[in-house]
PAZAPA-4460 file (N, C-alpha, C; in steps of 0.05 Angstrom, whole numbers, plus 32768, in hexadecimal, padded with zeros to 4 digits):
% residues 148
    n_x    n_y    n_z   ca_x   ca_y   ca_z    c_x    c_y    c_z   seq   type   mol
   86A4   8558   866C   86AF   8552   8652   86B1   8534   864E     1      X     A
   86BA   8529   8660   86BB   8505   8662   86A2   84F9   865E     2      X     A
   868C   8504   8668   8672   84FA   8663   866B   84FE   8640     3      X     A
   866C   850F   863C   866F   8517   8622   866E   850A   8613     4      X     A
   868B   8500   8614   8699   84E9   8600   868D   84D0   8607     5      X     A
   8691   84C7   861E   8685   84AB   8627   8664   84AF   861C     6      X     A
   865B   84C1   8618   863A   84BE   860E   863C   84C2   85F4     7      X     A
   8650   84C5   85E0   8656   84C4   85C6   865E   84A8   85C0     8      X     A
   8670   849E   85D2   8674   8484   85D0   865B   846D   85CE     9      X     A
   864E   8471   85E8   863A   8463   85F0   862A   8460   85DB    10      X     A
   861E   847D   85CE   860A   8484   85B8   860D   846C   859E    11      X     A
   862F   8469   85A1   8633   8460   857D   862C   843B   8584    12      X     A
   863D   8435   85A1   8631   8416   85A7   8625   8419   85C4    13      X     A
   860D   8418   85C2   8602   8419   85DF   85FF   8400   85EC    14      X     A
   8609   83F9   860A   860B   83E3   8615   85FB   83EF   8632    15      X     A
   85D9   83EC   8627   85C3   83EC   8644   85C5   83DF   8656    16      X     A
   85E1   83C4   865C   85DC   83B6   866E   85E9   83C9   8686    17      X     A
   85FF   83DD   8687   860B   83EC   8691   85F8   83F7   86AA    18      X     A
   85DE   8402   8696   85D2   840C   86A4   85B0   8401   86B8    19      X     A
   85BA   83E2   86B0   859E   83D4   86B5   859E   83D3   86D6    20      X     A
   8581   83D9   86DA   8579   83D9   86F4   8566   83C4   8700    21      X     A
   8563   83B6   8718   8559   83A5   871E   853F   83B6   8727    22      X     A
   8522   83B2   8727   8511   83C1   8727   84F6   83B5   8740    23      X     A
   84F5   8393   873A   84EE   8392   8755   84F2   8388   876F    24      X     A
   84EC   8387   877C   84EF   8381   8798   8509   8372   879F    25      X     A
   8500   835D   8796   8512   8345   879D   8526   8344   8791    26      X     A
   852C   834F   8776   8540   835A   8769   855D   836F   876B    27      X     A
   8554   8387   8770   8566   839C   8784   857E   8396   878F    28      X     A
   8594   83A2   878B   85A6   83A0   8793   85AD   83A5   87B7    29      X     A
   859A   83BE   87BB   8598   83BE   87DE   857C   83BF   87DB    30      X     A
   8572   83B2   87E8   8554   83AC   87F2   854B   83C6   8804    31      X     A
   852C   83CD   8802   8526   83DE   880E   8526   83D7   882E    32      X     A
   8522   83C2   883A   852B   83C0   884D   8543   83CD   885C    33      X     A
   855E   83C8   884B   857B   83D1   884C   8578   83E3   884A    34      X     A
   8574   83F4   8836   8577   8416   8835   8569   8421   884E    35      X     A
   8550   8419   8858   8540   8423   8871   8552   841B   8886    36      X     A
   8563   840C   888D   8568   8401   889D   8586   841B   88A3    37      X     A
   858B   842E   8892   859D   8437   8892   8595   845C   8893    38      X     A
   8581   8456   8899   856C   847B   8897   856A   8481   88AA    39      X     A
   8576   849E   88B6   8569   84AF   88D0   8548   84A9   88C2    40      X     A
   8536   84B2   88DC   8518   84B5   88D0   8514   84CB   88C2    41      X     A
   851D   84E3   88C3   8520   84F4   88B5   8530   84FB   8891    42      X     A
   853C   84E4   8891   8549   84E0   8875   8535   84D4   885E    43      X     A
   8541   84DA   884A   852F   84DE   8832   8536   84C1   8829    44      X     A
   851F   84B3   8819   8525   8499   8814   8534   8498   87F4    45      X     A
   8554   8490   87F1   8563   8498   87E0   8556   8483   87CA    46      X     A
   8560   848D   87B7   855B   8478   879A   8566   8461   879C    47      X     A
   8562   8453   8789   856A   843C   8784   858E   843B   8777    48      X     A
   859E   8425   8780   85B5   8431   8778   85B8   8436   875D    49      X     A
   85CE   8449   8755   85CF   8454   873E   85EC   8445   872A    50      X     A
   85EB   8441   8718   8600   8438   870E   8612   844B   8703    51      X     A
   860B   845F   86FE   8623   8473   86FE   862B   847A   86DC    52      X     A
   8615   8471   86CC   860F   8476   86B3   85FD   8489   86A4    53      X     A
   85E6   8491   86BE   85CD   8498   86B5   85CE   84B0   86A9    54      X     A
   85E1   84CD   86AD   85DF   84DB   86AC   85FB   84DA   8687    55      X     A
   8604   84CD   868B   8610   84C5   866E   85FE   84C0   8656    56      X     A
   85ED   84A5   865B   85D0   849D   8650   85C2   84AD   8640    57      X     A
   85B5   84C6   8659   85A5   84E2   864D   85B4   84ED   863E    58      X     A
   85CD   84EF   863C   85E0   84FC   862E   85DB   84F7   8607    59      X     A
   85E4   84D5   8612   85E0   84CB   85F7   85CE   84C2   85E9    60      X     A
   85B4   84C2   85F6   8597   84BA   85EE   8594   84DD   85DB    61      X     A
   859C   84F4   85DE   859A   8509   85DB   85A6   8507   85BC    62      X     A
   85C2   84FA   85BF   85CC   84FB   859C   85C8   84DF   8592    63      X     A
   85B8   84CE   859A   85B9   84C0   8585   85A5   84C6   856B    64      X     A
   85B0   84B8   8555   85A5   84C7   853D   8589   84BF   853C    65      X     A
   857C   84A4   854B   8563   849E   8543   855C   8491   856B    66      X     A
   854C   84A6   8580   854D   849B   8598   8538   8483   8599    67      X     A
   8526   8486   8585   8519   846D   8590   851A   8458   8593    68      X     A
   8533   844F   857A   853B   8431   858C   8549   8436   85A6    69      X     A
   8558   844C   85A1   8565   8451   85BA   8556   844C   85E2    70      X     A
   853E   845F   85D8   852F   8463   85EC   851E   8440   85EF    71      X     A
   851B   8440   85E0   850E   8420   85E0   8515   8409   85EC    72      X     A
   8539   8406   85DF   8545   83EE   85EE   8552   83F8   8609    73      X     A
   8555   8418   8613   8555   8411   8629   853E   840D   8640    74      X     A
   852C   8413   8635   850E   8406   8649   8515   83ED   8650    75      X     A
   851F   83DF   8642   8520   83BE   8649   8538   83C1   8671    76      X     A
   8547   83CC   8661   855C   83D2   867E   855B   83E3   869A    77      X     A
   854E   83FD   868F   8541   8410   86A2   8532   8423   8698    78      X     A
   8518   841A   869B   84FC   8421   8694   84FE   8442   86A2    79      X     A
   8508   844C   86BF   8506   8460   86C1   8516   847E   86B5    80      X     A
   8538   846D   86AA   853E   8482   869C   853C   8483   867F    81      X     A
   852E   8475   8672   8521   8473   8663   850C   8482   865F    82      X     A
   84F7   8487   866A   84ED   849A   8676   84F4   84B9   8673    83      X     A
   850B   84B6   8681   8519   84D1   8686   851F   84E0   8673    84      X     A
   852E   84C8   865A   853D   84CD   864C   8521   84D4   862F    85      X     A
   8504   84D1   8632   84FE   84D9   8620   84F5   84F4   8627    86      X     A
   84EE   84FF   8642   84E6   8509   8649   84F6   8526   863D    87      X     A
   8516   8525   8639   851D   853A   8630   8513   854B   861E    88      X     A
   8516   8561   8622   8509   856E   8606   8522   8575   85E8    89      X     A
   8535   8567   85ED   8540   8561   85D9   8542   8549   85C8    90      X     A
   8538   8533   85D8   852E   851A   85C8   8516   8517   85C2    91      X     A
   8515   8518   859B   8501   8515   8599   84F6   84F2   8593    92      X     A
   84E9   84E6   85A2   84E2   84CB   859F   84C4   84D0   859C    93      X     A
   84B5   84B6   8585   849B   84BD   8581   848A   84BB   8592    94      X     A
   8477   84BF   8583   845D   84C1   859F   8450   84A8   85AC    95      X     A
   845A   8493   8597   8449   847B   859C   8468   846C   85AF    96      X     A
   847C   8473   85AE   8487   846D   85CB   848B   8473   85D8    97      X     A
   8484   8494   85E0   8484   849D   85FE   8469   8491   860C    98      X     A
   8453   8493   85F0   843C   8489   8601   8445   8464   860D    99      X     A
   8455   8456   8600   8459   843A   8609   8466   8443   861F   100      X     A
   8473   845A   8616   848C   845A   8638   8477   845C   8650   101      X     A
   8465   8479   864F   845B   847E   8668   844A   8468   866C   102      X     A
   843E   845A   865E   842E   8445   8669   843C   8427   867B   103      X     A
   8457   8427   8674   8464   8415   867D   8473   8429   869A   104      X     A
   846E   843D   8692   847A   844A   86AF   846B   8447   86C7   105      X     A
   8449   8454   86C3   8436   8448   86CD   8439   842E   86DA   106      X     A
   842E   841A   86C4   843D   83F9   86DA   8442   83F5   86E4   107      X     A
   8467   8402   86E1   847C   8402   86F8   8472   840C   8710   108      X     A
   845E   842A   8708   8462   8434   8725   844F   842A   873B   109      X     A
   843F   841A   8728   842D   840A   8737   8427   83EE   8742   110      X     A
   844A   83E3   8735   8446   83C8   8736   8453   83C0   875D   111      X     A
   843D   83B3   8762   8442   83A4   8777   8460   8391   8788   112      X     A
   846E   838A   8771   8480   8381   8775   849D   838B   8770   113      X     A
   8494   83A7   8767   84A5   83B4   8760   84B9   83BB   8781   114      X     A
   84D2   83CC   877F   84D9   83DF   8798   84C7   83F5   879B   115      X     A
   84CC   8401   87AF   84C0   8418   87B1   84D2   8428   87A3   116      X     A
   84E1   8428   879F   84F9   843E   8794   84F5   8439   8779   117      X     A
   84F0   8425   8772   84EE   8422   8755   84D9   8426   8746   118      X     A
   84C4   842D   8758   84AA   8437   8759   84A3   8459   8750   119      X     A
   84BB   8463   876D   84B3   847A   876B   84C7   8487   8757   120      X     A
   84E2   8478   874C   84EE   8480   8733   84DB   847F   871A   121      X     A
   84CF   8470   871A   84BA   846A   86FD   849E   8487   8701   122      X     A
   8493   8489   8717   8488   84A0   8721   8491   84BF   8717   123      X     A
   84B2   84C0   8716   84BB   84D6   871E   84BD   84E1   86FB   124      X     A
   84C6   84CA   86EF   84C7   84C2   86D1   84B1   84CF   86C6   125      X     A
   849E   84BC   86D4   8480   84BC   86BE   847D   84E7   86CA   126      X     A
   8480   84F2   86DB   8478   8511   86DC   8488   8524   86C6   127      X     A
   84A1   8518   86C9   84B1   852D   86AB   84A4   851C   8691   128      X     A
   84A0   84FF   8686   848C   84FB   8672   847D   8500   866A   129      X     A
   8462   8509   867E   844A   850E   8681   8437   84F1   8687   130      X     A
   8428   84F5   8699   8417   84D9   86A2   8400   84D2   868C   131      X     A
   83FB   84C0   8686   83E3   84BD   866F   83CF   84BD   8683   132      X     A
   83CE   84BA   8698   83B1   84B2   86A5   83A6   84CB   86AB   133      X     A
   83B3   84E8   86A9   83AB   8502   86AD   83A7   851A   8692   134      X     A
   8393   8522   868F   8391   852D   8672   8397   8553   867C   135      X     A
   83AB   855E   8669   83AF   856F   8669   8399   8586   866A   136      X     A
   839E   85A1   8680   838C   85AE   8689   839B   85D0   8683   137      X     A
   8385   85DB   8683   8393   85F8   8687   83A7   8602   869A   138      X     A
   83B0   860F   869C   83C2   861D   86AD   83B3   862B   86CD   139      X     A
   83C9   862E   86DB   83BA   863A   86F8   83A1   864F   86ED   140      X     A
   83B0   8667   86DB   839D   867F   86D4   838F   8675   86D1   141      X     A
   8385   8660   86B7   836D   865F   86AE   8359   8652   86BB   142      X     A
   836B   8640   86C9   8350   8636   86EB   8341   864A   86EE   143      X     A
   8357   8652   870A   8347   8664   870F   833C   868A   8704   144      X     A
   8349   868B   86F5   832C   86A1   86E1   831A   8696   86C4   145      X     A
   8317   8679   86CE   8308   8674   86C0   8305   8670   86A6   146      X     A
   831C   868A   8698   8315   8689   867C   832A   8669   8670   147      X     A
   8330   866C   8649   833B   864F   8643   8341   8666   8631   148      X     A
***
């Protein structure tokens, strides 16, 4: 219920710095070095830290009355829940900025100087988006029996 309101709040003045994330390398609040340095070998390599907003954010990216600025100015702060947040199927944002989104997700997930975490958040993004670099295909059935 507190999220609720705080994403009603958020919605009417949104302040993205809350949720801004440092994205490459040298930037990061714990370096991938640090996080590894803290892993059985068997542990999963955790995300990047979280500010403790994100799940408020999707909340309110959901009611605001018009997301695309919404979804827009937060790309500038965090490109991956940004992402996330168009990815819902209750926000509708146009087509010509999911396509800017996934293409900037791409980037991310490929940029060199990025983290790895920040990599594979923009990755994880771009699969609930849909990837532009892969063109939609039939389903298992229609593989394999051939028909369309």
């Amino acid at each position: 219920m507190q999220e609720y309101f705080a994403a009603r709040q958020f919605g009417c003045a949104p302040d993205f710095s809350l949720v801004a994330q440092g994205w490459r390398a040298d930037a990061v609040n714990q370096s991938l070095e640090q996080a590894l340095e803290r892993l059985a070998d068997a542990d999963p390599l955790p995300p990047l830290p979280a500010s403790g907003w994100e799940e408020t954010i999707l909340m309110a990216a959901a009611m605001a009355a018009d997301p695309d600025p919404f979804v827009s100015d937060l790309m500038v702060h965090h490109l991956a829940l940004a992402g996330r947040c168009a990815a819902q199927p209750d926000i509708a944002v146009s087509a010509a900025l999911k396509e800017r989104l996934r293409w900037a997700l791409v980037a991310r997930a490929r940029a060199p100087e990025a983290d790895l975490r920040a990599r594979i958040a923009a990755g994880l993004a771009l699969g609930e988006l849909g990837d532009p670099r892969f063109s939609a295909v039939g389903g298992l059935t229609e593989t394999i029996c051939g028909h369309r």
